[in-house]
Steps between C-alpha positions, in 0.01 A plus 500: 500500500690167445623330186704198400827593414805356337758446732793787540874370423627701864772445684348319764306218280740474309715386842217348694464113376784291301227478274114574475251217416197705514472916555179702439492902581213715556519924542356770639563875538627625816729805486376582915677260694862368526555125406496371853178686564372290204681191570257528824187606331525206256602267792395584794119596449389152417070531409317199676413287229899497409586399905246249456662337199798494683364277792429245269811485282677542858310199643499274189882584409583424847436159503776426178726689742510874317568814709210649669581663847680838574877445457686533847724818339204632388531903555325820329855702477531633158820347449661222316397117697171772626098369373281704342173292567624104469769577275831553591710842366780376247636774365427877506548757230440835409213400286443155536463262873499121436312240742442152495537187654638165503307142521645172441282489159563874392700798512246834485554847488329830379638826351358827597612728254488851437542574140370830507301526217211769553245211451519110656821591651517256791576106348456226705659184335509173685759272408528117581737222438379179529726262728334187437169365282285584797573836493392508107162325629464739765570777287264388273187406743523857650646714181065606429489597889830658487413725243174649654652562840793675422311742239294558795750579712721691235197740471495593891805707404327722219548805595 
C-alpha cells in the first residue's frame, strides 16, 4: 500500500527550498481523489498514537522556543497562504500542491504529487534545509519517528 520512494525532480521541489539537506518520499496508489482531497486525507486524519507524539514534541520543543500553536492566519481555504492540517499551502499545481513551514531552526515542506503512474502514483517527498546545527540535531533525533508517521499517514490515502 505504501513504499519508500526516490524523490521526483517536479516543478515544485525543485522550487520549494534554496537547497535540501535531508528529503525522503514514500507512495501510494490513489487514482479516486483529487490532490487536495489527499492533501487532507494524509493531513488532516491524524490516528491517536501520531496526536499523541505530537504533544510531546509540542511541549518539549516549546521550551527551546520552536513553533507549536495554531498560526493567527491560519485558514482551511484551498488557496495559496491557506493550511491543509498545520501546514501552510505554498504553491498549487495541476499535479503537484506544496506545504510546509518555517521555524527559526528549519525550513519544511512536503510535495504531494501526482505522477500518474497506474501503480504508487501519489509521492510524498519531504524536503528540509537546515538553518542552523540544531536543526541537523533535530533532524536527526526525530528522522526514525519521522519516517514511521508519515508512512502511516501516506497510506490513509490508498485508495
Amino acid at each position: 500500500m505504501v513504499k519508500k520512494d526516490t524523490t521526483p525532480q517536479t516543478k515544485g521541489i525543485n522550487n520549494a527550498l534554496h537547497k535540501v539537506d535531508f528529503t525522503d518520499t514514500f507512495s501510494t496508489t490513489n487514482h479516486k481523489n483529487n490532490l487536495e482531497e489527499i492533501a487532507r486525507l494524509i493531513f488532516e486524519t491524524t490516528p491517536t498514537w501520531v496526536s499523541y507524539l505530537f504533544r510531546i514534541r509540542n511541549f518539549i520543543v516549546s521550551f527551546i522556543g520552536l513553533k507549536t500553536g495554531i498560526p493567527k492566519d491560519y485558514n482551511t481555504n484551498f488557496k495559496l497562504g491557506g493550511y491543509i492540517g498545520f501546514f501552510s499551502i505554498y504553491t498549487i499545481l495541476e499535479n503537484e500542491i506544496i506545504l510546509g513551514a518555517n521555524d527559526k531552526h528549519l525550513n519544511f515542506r512536503v510535495s504531494i504529487f501526482n505522477s500518474e503512474e497506474s501503480k504508487y502514483n501519489i509521492k510524498v517527498a519531504t524536503l528540509v534545509e537546515y538553518k542552523n546545527l540544531f536543526g541537523k540535531v533535530y533532524m536527526t533525533i526525530i528522522t526514525p519517528f519521522h519516517r514511521i508517521i508519515v508512512k502511516r499517514m501516506v497510506q490513509q490515502a490508498y485508495a
